[in-house]
Every structure is written in C-alpha cells, then in structure tokens.
N, C-alpha and C positions, 0 to 999 in steps of 0.2 A: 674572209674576215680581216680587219685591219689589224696591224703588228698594235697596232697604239691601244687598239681596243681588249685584244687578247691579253696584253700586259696587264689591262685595269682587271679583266679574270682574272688571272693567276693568282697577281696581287690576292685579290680578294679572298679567292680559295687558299689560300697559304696562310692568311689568315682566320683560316675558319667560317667564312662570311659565302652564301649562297644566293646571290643577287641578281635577281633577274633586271639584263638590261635592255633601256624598253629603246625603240627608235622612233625620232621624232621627223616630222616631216619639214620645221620649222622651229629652230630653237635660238635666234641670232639675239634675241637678250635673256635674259632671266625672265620677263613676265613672261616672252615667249613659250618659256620652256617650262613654266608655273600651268601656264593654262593647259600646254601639252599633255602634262599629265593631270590636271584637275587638283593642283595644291595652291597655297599661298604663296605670294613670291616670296614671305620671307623664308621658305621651305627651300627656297633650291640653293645650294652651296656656291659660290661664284670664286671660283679661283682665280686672282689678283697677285701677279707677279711684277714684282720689282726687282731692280737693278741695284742691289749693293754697293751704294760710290768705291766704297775701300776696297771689299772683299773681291768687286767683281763677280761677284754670285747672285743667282738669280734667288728671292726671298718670297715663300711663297704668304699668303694671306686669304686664310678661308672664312669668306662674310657671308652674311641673311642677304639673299636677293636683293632687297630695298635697301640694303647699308650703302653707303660709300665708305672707302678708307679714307680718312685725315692723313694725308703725306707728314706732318708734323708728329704727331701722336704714331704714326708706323714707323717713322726714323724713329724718331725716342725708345720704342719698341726695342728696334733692331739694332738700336746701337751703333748707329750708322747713318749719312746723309746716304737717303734712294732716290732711285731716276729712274727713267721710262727704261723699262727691259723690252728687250725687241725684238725680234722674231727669231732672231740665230737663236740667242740665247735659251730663248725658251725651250726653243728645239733640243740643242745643244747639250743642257742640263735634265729635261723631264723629258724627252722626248716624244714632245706633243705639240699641236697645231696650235695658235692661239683660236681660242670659243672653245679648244676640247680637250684644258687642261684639268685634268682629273686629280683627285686627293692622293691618288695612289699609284702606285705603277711606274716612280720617273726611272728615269735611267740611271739618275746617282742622286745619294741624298742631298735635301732640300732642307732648308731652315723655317719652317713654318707657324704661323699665328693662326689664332682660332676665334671668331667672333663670337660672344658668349650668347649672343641672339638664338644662335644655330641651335644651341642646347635645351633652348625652349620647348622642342616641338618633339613631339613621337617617330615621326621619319621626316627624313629629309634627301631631297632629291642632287645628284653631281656628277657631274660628266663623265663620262665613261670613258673619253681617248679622245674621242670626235666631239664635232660641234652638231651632230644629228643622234647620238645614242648617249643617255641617264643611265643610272641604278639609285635604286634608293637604299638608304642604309638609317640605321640607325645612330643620333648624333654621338650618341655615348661611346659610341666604338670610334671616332674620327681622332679623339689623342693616343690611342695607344696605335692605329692604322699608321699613322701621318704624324707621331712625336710631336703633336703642334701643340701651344701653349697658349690657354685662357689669355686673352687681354683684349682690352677696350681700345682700340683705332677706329673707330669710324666716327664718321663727323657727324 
C-alpha cells in the first residue's frame, strides 16, 4: 500500500471516520472518477492547490467536480495574489502526487477553502493519496477534518 494512501487512513481513523476506499481503474478528471463510482460529478471533491505569492505556501481549495475556481474570488479569499503551485510544492507541503491530492492526510498543515456546492449532497467522493484510489465521506465532516472555510470562489 502506498505511504500517501495509508496517511489519507490514519487520517481518517483518527478522526473517527471508517472509509472504505475503493480503487479506480481510471480517474484522470473528476467525470472520470464520477462515473467510476456511479455519482454526479458534482459529488467528487477536486483538490485545487495554489501558490500563495506572499506566503509561499501552497492554499488548498476544495470544489464540486463541475466547479472551476475564479483566481480572482480565491485570491480575495486567501488574502493574497496566487499562482500555479507545482509539483515540488505540492509534494513538499501535503505530500501527494498531483490527481491524488486528498482532504486529508498532508504532511503539514494547509490553509483551506470549501465550495459550498459540496455541501449539497449526502456523500461525496475525494482522493485518497493516489490518482487511482476515492473514499467517500460525508460533506459535513470535511470542515472539522480539513479546518476549511465555507466561501464562494468558483466562477
């Protein structure tokens, strides 16, 4: 099992949370990974990391499938001009691939936003470490999991 995947367990189980996570054979967008398990795309959680100009930290941003983030409306957010975060960083900070950045599990904490979309739905599906393994959770649990905070960024 992979270090990135065991992390998004522990996570979970530390937080009280029993998640079965399922492996996809094909998950390279969110419809992807929507149809994988048979939900709507606005179901699956899409971790969206940026580059803090000032901080230099990477900012994480959890949206509905079909969202895009507004760069405008997420700097405004974040209190900061953001830029493409890149592969180190991502690493570096949450330590995860990009496609299999997870809610949970980083290597150090993360400054996080929450698309209110998400909150819509009874489960919702997000990465598990990898760009091949989900869990689903329920949304209600993703601010106290992930300290992320309600607000409206997408375009």
């Amino acid at each position: 099992m992979s270090k990135s995947k065991t992390r998004v367990i522990r996570a979970l189980e530390a937080a009280g949370i029993e998640a079965e996570i399922v492996e996809l054979t094909e998950a390279k967008t969110a419809q992807m990974a929507a149809d994988g398990v048979g939900c709507e795309l606005d179901q699956i959680a899409k971790s969206i990391i940026f580059r803090g100009e000032e901080s230099g930290t990477a900012i994480l941003f959890l949206t509905a499938g079909g969202n895009r983030v507004d760069d405008l409306k997420a700097s405004a957010i974040a209190g900061e001009p953001l830029g493409k975060a890149d592969a180190a960083l991502i690493r570096a900070q949450t330590g995860f691939a990009i496609g299999g950045v997870a809610p949970v599990g980083h290597l150090t904490p993360i400054r996080a936003f929450l698309d209110p979309r998400l909150m819509e739905f009874d489960l919702i599906w997000a990465a598990a470490g990898t760009p091949h393994h989900v869990f689903a959770l329920d949304p209600a649990e993703l601010p106290r999991l992930t300290g992320a905070q309600t607000a409206d960024f997408t375009a």
